[in-house]
C-alpha positions as CSV (number, residue, x, y, z in Angstrom):
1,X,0.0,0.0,0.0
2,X,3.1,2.5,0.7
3,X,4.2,1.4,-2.4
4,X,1.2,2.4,-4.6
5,X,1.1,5.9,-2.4
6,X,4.4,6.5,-3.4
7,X,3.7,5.9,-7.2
8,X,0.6,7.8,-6.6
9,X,2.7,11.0,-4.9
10,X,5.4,11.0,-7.2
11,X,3.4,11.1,-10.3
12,X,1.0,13.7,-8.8
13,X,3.9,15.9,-8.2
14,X,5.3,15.5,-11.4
15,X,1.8,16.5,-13.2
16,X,1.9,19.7,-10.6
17,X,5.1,20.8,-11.7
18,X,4.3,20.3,-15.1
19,X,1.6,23.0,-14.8
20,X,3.7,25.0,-12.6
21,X,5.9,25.5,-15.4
22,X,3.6,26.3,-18.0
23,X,1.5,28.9,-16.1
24,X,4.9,30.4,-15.5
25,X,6.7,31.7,-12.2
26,X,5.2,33.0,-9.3
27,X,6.4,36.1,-10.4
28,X,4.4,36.2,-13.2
29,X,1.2,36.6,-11.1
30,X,1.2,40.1,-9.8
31,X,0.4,40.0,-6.1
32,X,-1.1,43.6,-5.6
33,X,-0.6,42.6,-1.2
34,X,2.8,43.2,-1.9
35,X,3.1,46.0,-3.4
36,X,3.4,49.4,-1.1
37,X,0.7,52.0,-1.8
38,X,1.7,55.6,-2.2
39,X,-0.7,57.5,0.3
40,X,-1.1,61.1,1.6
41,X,-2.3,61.6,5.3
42,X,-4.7,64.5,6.2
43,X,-5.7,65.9,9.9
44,X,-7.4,68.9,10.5
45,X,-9.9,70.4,12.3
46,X,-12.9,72.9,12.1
47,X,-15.8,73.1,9.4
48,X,-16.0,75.9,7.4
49,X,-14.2,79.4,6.2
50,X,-13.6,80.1,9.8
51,X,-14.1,83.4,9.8
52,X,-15.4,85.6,12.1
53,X,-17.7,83.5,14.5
54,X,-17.8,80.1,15.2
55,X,-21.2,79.1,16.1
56,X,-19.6,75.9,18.1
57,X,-17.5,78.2,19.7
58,X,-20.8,80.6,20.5
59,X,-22.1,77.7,21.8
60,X,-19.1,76.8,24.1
61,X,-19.3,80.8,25.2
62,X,-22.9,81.2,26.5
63,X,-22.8,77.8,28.5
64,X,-19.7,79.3,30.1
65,X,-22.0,82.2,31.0
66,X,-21.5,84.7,28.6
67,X,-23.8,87.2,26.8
68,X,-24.4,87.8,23.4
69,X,-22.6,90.9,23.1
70,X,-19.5,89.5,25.0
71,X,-19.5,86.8,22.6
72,X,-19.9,89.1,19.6
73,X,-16.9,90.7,21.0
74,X,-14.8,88.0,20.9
75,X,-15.1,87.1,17.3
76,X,-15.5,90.8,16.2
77,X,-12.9,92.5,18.4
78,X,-13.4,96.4,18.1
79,X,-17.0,96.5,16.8
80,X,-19.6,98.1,18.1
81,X,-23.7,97.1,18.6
82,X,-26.3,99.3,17.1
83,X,-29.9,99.4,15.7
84,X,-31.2,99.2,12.2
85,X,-33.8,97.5,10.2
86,X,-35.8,97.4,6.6
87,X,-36.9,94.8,4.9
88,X,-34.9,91.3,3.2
89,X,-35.2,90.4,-0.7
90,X,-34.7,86.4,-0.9
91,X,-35.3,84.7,-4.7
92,X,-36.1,81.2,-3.9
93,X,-37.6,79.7,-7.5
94,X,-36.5,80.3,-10.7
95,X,-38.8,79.3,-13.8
96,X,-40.9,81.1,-16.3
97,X,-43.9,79.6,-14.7
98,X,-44.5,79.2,-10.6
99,X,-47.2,78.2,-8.6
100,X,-48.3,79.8,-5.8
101,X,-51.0,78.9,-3.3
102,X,-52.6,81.2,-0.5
103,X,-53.8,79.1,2.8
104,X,-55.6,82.1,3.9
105,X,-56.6,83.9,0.5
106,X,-55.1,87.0,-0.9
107,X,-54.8,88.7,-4.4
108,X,-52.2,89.2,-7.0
109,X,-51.8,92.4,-7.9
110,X,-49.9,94.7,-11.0
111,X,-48.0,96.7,-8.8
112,X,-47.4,96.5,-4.4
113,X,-49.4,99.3,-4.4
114,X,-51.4,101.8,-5.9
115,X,-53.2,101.3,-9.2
116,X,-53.6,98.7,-10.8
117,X,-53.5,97.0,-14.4
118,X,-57.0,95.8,-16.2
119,X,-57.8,92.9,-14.8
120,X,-56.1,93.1,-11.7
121,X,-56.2,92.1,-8.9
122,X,-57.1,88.7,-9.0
123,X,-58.6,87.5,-6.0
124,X,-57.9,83.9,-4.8
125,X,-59.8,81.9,-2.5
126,X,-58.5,80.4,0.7
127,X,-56.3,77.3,-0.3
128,X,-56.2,78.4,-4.0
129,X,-53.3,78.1,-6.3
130,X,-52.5,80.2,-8.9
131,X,-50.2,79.6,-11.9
132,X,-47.8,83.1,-12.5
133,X,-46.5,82.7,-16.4
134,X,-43.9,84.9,-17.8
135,X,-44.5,84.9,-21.9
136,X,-43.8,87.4,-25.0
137,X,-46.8,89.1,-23.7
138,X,-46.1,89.8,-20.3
139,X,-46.9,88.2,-16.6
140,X,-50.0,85.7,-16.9
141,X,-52.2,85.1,-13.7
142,X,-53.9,81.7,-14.4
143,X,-56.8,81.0,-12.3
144,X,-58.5,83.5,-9.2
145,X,-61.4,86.1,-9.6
146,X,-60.6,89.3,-10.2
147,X,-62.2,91.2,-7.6
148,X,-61.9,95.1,-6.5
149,X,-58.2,95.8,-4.4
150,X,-58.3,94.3,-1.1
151,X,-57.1,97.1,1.2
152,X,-57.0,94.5,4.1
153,X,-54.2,92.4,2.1
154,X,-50.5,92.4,3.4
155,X,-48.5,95.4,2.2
156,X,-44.7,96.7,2.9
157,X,-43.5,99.6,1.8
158,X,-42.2,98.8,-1.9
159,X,-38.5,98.9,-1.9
160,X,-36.7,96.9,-5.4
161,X,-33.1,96.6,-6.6
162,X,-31.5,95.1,-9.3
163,X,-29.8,91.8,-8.7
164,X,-26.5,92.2,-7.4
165,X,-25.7,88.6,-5.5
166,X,-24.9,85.7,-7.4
167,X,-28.8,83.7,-7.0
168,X,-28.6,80.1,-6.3
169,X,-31.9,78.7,-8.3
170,X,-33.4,75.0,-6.8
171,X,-32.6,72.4,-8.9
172,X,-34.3,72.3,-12.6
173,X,-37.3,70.7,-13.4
174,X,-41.1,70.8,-13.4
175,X,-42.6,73.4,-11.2
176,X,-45.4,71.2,-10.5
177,X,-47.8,72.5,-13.6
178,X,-50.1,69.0,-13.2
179,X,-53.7,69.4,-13.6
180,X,-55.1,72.5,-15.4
181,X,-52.3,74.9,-14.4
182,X,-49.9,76.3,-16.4
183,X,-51.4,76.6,-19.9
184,X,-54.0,79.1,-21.1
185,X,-54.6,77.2,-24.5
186,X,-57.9,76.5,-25.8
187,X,-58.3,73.4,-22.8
188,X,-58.4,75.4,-19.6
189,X,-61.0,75.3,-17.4
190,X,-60.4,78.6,-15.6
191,X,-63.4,80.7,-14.4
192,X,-62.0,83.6,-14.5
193,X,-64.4,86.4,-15.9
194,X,-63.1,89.4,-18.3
195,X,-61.8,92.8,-17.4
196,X,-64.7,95.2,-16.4
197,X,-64.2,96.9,-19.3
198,X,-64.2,94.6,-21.9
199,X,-66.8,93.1,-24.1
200,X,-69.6,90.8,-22.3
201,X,-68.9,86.7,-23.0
202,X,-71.1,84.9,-25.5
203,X,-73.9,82.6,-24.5
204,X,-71.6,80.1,-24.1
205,X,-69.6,80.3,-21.0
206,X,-66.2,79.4,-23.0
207,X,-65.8,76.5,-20.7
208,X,-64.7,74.4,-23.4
209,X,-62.7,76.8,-25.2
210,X,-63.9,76.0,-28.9
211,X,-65.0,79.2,-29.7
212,X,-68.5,77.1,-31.7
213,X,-71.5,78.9,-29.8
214,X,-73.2,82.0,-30.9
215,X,-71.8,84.9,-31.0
216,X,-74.2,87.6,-31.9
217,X,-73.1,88.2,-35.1
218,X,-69.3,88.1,-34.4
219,X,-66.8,85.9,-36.2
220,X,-67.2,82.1,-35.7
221,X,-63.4,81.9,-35.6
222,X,-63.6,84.5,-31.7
223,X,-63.1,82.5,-29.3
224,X,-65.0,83.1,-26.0
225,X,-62.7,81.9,-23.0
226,X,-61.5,84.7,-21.0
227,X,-58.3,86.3,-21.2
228,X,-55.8,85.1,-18.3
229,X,-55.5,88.9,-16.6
230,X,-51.8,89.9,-17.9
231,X,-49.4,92.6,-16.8
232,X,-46.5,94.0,-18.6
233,X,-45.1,94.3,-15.2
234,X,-43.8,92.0,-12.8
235,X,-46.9,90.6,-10.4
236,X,-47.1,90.4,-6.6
237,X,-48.9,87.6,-4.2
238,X,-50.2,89.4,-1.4
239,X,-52.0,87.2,1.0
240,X,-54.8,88.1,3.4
241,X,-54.7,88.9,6.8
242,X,-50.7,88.8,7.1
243,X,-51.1,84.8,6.8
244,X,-48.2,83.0,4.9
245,X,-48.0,81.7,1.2
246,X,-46.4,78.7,0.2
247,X,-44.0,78.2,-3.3
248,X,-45.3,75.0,-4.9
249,X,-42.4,74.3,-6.5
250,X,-39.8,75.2,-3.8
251,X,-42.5,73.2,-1.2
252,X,-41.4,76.1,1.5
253,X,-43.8,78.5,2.9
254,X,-42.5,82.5,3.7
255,X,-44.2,85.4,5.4
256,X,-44.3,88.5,4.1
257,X,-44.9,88.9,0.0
258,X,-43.9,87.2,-3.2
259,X,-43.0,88.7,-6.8
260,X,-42.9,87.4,-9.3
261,X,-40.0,89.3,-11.8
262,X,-38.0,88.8,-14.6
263,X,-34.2,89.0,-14.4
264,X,-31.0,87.4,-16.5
265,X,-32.6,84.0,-17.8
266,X,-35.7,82.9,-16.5
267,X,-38.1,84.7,-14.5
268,X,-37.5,84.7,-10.7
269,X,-39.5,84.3,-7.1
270,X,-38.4,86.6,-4.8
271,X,-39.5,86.9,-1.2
272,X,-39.9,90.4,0.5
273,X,-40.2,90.5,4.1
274,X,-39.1,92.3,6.8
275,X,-35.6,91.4,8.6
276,X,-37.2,90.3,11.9
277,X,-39.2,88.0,10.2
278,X,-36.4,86.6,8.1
279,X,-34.3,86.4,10.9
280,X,-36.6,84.2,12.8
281,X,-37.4,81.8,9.3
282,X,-33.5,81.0,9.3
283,X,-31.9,77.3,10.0
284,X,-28.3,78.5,11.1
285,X,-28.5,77.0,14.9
286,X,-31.0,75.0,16.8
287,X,-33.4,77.1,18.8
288,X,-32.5,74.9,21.8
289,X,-29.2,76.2,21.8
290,X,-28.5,78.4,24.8
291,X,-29.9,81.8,24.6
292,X,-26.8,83.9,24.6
293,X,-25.4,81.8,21.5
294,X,-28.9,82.1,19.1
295,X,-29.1,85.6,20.2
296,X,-25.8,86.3,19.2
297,X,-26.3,84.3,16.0
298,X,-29.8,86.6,15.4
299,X,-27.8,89.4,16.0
300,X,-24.9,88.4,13.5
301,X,-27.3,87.4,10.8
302,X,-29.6,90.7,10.6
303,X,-26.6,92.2,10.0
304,X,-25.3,90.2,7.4
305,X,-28.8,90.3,5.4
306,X,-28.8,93.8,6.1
307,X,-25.5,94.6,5.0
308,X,-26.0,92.4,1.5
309,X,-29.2,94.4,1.1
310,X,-27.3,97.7,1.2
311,X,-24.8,95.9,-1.5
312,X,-26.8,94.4,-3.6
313,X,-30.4,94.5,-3.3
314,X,-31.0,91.1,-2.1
315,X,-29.7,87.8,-1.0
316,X,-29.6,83.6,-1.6
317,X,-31.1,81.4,1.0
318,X,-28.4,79.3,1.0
319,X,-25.2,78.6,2.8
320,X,-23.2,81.1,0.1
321,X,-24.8,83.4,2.2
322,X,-27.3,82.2,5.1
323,X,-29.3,79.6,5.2
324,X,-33.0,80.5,4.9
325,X,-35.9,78.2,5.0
326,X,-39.1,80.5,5.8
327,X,-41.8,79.4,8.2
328,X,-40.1,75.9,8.2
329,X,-37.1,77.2,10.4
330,X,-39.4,79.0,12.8
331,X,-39.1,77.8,16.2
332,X,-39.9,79.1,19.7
333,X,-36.7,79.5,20.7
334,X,-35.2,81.0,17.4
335,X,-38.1,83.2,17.5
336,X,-37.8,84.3,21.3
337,X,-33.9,85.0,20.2
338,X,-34.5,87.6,17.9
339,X,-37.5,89.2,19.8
340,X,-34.8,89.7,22.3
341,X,-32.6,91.3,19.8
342,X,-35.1,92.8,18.3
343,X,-33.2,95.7,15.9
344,X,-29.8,94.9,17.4
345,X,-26.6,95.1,14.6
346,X,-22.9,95.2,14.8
347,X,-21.4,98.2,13.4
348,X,-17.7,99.2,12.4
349,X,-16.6,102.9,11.3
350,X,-20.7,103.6,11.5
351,X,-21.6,101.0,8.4
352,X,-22.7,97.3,8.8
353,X,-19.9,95.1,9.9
354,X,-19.0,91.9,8.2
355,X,-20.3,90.0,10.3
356,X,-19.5,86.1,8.6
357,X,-19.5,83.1,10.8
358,X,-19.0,79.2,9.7
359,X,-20.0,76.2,12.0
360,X,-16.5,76.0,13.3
361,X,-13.0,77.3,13.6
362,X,-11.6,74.2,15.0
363,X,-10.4,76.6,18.2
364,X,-8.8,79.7,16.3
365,X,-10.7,82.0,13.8
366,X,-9.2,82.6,10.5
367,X,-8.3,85.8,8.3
368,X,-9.6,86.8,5.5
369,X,-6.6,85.7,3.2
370,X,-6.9,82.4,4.8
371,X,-10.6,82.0,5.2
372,X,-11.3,83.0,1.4
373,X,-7.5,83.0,-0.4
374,X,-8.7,86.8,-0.7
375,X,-5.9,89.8,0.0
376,X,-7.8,92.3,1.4
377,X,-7.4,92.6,5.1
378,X,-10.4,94.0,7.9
379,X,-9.5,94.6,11.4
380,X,-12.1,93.0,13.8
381,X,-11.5,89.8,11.2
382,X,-8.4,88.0,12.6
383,X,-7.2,84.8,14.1
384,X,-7.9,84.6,17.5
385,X,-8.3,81.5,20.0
386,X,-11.2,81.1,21.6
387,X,-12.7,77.9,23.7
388,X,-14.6,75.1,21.8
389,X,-16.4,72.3,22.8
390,X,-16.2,70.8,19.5
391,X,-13.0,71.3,17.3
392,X,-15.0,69.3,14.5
393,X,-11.2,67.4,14.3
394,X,-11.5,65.1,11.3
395,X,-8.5,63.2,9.7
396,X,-8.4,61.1,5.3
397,X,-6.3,58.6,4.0
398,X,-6.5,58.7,-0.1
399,X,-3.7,57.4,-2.5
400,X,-1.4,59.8,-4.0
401,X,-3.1,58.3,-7.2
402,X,-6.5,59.3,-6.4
403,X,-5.1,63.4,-5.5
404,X,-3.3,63.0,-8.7
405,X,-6.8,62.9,-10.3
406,X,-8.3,65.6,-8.8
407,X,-6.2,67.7,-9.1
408,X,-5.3,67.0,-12.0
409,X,-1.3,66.1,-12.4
410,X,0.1,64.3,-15.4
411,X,2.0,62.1,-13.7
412,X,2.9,60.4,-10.4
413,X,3.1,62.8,-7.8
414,X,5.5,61.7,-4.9
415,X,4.6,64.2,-2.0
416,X,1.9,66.8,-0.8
417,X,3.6,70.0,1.2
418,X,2.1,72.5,2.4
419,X,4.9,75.7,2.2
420,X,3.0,78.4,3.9
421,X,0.5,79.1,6.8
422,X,-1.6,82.1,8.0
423,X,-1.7,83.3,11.7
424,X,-3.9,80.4,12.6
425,X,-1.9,77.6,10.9
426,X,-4.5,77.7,8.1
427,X,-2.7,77.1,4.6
428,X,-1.6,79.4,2.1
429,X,0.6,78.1,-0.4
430,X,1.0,74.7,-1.4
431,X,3.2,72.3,-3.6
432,X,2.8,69.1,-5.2
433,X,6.0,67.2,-6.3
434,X,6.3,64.4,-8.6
435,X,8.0,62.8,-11.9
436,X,5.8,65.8,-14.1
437,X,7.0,69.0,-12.1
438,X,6.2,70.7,-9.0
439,X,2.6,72.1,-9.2
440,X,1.3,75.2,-7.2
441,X,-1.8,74.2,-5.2
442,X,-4.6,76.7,-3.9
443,X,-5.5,75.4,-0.7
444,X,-9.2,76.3,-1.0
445,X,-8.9,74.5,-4.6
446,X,-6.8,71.5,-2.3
447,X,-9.9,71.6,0.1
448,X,-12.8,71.8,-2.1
449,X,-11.5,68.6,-4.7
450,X,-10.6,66.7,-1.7
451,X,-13.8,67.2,0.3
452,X,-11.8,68.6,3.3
453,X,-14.0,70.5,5.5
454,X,-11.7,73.5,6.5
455,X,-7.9,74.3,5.6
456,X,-6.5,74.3,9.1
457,X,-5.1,70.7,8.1
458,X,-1.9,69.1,7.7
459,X,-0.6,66.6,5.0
460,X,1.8,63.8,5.6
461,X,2.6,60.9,3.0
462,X,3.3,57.3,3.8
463,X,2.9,54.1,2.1
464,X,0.2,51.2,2.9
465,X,-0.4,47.2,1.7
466,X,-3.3,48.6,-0.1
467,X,-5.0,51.8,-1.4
468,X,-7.8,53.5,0.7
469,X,-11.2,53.8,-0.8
470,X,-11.2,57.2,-2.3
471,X,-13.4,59.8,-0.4
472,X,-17.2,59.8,-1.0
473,X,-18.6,62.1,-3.1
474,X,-20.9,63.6,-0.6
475,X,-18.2,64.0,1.7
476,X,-17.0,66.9,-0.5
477,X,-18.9,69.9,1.7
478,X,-19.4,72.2,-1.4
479,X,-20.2,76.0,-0.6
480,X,-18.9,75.9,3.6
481,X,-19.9,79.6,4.2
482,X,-20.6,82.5,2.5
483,X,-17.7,83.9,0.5
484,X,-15.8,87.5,0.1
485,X,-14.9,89.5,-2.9
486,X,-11.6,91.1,-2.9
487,X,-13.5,94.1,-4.9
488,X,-14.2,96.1,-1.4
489,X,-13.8,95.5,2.3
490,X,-15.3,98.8,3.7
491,X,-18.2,100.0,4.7
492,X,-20.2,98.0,2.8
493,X,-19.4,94.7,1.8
494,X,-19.4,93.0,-1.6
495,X,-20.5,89.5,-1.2
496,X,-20.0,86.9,-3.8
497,X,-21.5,83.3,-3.0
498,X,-20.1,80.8,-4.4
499,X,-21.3,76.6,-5.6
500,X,-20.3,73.3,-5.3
501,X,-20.7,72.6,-8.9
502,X,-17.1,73.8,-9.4
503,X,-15.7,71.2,-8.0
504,X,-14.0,67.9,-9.7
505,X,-15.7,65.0,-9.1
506,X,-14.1,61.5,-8.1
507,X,-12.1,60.3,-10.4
508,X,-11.4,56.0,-10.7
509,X,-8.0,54.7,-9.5
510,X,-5.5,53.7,-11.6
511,X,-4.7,50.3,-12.2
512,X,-2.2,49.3,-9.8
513,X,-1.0,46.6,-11.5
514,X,-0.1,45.2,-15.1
515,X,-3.2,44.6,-17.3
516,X,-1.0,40.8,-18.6
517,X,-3.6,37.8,-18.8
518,X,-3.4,35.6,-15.9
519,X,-3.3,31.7,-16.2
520,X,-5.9,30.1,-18.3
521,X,-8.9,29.1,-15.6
522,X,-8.3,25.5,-16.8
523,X,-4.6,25.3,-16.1
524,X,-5.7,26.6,-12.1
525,X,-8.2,23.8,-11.9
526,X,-6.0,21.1,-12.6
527,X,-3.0,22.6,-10.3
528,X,-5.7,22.4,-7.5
529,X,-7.2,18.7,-8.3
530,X,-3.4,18.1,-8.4
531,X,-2.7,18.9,-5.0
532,X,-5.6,17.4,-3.4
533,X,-4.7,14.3,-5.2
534,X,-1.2,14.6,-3.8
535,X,-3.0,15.1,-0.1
536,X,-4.9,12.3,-0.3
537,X,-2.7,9.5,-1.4
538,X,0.3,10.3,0.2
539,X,-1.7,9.4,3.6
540,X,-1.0,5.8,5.0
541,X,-2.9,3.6,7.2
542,X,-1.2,2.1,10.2
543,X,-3.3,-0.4,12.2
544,X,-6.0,2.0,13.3
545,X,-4.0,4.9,13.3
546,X,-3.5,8.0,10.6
547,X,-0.3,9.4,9.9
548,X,1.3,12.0,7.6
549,X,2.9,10.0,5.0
550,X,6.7,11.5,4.1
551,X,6.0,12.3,0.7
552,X,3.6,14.8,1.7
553,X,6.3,16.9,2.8
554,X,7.5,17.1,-1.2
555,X,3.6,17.6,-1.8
556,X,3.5,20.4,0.5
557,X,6.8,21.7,-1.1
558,X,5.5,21.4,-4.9
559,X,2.1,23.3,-3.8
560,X,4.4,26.3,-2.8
561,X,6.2,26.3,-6.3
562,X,2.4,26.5,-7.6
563,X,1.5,29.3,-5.2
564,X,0.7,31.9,-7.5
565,X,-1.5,29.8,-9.4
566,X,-3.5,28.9,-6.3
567,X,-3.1,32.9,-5.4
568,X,-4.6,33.9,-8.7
569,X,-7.7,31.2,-8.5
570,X,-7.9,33.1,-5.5
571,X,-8.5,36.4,-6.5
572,X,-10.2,34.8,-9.3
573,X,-13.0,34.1,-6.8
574,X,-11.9,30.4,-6.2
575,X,-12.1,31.2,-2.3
576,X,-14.5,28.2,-2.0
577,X,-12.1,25.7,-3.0
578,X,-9.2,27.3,-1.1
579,X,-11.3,26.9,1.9
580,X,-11.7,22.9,0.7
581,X,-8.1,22.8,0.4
582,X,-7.7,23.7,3.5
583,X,-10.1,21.5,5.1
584,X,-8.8,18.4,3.5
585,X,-5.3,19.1,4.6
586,X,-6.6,19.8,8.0
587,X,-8.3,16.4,8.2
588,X,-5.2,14.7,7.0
589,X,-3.4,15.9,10.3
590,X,-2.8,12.9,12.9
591,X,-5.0,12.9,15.2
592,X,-4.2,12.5,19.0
């Protein structure tokens, strides 16, 4: 029986070998476990531009016990409080057609006040919707009655500027024109009635919009639906009783009024309402927050609205400049926050101060050359320390590849440094080295393409067995604050939000290894039934007892040679019969 075992062994080997050598060497086989990774280490703390106030370290502040002015004094050092108010302009749809609806009734109107254009304005019931259409002809009011003005309807003091903020418009798409809406072709079922002063309908009541009844002697081609009431001027929604209205296609609801304008592309939303209001419809801080820090916050953010007003006649509701939701970021305590500060500004050389603020500063605020790569410089804007209860520390791994990428080097870069900081160890200037060149990196470009969520960072490279999954792409934070222009840092500031669009998306990793075939699937199976044949004849029986035969060392030896092959089934997705491998040789072991 040894005999045949032996015969059995040595032939089994020699097959194994056989295979061995035509697959090729082990080296043949890339194995990507051995090769080192090329990596680039970044820590770094904070979230955001980090200047002016942090709102973690506002936080941090008032449960220490201090006010809101003491805190606005620690992240605008040499400023002073004062009082001011007016009204906020916020765009928040744009689209040639909108929909607005009325929960407690109101009127579209021609103008904010005074008179008013035939057919207007156009009374709408409580809960109606109305469809506002800009066209070749003007601004379009589909649905309502016109009724006489409603004196009792909302009104602010009419106050319009050109666009001077960059708008951030929703997301395209349909503004929700379903059902009978948004056209006035010959199918709309609208009731609204002519213009006083135009000619009486037909006996038909132009429901149907065929223009086929009689017509008292007119021409059968007249068509007797009613005009849709149309302004050449841009339209208002004023609802009754002060109540809210609510843009269908932005699904938010605001106070105060809506108009309805044209401006560079498609025609715009815009919502007027006074500061206080606006102020109390934000979603910078939880209202839970204690009071000194949302005060403070209310306080910083009238300002800023206010002082955008004065620049450029309005403001986005986003993060590029504050982050405004309407009656949806009303809370009690919000709201109890700004009634407190009802009025209250900070004020520098007698003009509105620039008041920016960013979640957090990781601990130190930032200047303006490090917060926004701009040059100018403002005095009550520096790095300072302050105490934080959350640094917002966070800390990537990504393969030198995967920067190359995004960044977009020609070749391999070899390392990442960062040459010069700011007063708060925030970075300036930055190099990336590598068998192309050196390459001058932005850090705010760095930031934004790696998804880093502040510049107060540092970069370290290092090698690994294997790369790190590249960053996700909602990890990249987009716009982290509003933004400066370099244009003018006086007494009124020129504010220029930016978007997240600019930045590059993910690209793949490279291939880390060679793209050369690997061994035919057929030659791997056999290697494998060759070593389990090997396993299982070189064991012997002894009386009752199992023992390792000899020549299962030289089987054991001959499955090494063949190691790549067994390593690429492997990766092949062969783990199943690696695992049976395994087993068998496990069973083969004497027992005790």
């Amino acid at each position: 029986m040894l005999r045949s075992a032996r015969i059995a062994s040595v032939c089994a080997g020699a097959v194994v070998l056989l295979v061995a050598s035509v697959v090729g060497p082990p080296t043949a086989v890339a194995d990507t476990a051995s090769i080192n990774v090329p990596v680039a280490h970044i820590e770094g703390r904070g979230h955001g531009h980090g200047v002016g106030m942090s709102q973690w370290g506002a936080y941090t502040l008032a449960a220490q016990g201090a006010s809101a002015a003491e805190i606005l004094a620690t992240f605008y050092p040499g400023t002073q409080l004062g009082a001011a108010g007016g009204e906020v302009v916020v765009p928040v749809e744009q689209r040639d057609t909108v929909q607005v609806q009325f929960p407690t009734g109101g009127e579209v109107r021609s103008s904010r006040s005074g008179d008013q254009q035939p057919g207007f304005p156009v009374q709408v019931a409580p809960g109606g919707i109305v469809d506002l259409v800009r066209d070749g002809e003007g601004y379009r009011v589909v649905g309502g009655t016109v009724a006489p003005l409603n004196t009792d309807a909302t009104a602010y003091s009419a106050r319009q500027s050109e666009c001077f903020l960059i708008f951030c418009p929703p997301d395209d798409g349909d503004s929700g024109d379903g059902g009978d809406g948004g056209d006035s072709g010959g199918s709309t079922t609208t009731t609204t009635p002519p213009a006083p002063d135009a000619p009486p309908p037909s006996e038909d009541d132009g429901s149907s919009g065929t223009g086929d009844g009689p017509d008292s002697g007119q021409s059968p081609t007249t068509t007797t639906t009613p005009a849709d009431p149309t302004s050449p001027t841009p339209v208002w929604a004023i609802s009754s009783d002060g109540g809210p209205l609510h843009a269908v296609g932005r699904g938010r609801t605001y106070r105060g009024v809506l108009e309805f304008t044209g401006g560079p592309g498609a025609a715009r939303l815009r919502n007027h309402v006074d500061v206080e209001q606006y102020v109390k419809g934000m979603a910078e801080v939880p209202g839970n927050w204690p009071a000194a820090a949302v005060q403070a916050q209310a306080i910083a953010a009238r300002t800023f609205a206010l002082r955008a007003m004065a620049a450029g006649g309005e403001i986005c509701d986003s993060e590029s400049c504050q982050v405004y939701t309407g009656v949806a970021g009303e809370s009690p305590g919000q709201s109890a926050a700004v009634d407190a500060t009802a009025g209250s500004v900070v004020l520098h050389n007698g003009g509105y101060a620039s008041t920016f603020y960013s979640a957090s500063g990781g601990g130190v605020s930032a200047t303006i050359a490090e917060g926004f790569g701009s040059s100018g410089d403002v005095s009550y804007l520096q790095a300072n320390e302050y105490p934080t209860a959350n640094p917002k520390p966070y800390d990537l791994d990504i393969a030198l590849t995967d920067v190359a990428g995004r960044l977009g080097y020609p070749g391999t870069i070899e390392d990442i440094r960062v040459d010069e900081v700011g007063p708060s160890g925030r970075a300036l200037r930055m190099t990336v080295t590598g068998d192309a060149g050196d390459l001058d990196v932005d850090p705010q470009d760095f930031r934004r393409r790696l998804g880093l969520r502040s510049t107060l960072f540092t970069v370290t490279t290092s090698e690994a067995e294997e790369p790190p999954p590249p960053p996700e792409e909602d990890a990249d934070p987009g716009v982290v604050g509003q933004t400066v222009s370099t244009a003018d840092l006086g007494a009124v500031q020129t504010v220029a939000p930016t978007r997240s669009t600019d930045r590059l998306l993910s690209s793949p990793l490279p291939t880390l290894v060679d793209d050369a075939p690997g061994p035919p699937l057929a030659l791997v199976v056999v290697a494998l039934a060759m070593i389990a044949t090997i396993s299982l004849t070189a064991t012997a029986h002894v009386g009752s007892r199992r023992r390792l035969h000899p020549l299962f060392a030289l089987a054991t030896v001959v499955a090494d040679v063949s190691g790549g092959v067994t390593r690429a089934a492997v990766r092949s997705g062969m783990r199943t019969a690696g695992a049976t491998l395994v087993t068998m040789a496990t069973w083969m072991l004497p027992r005790r």
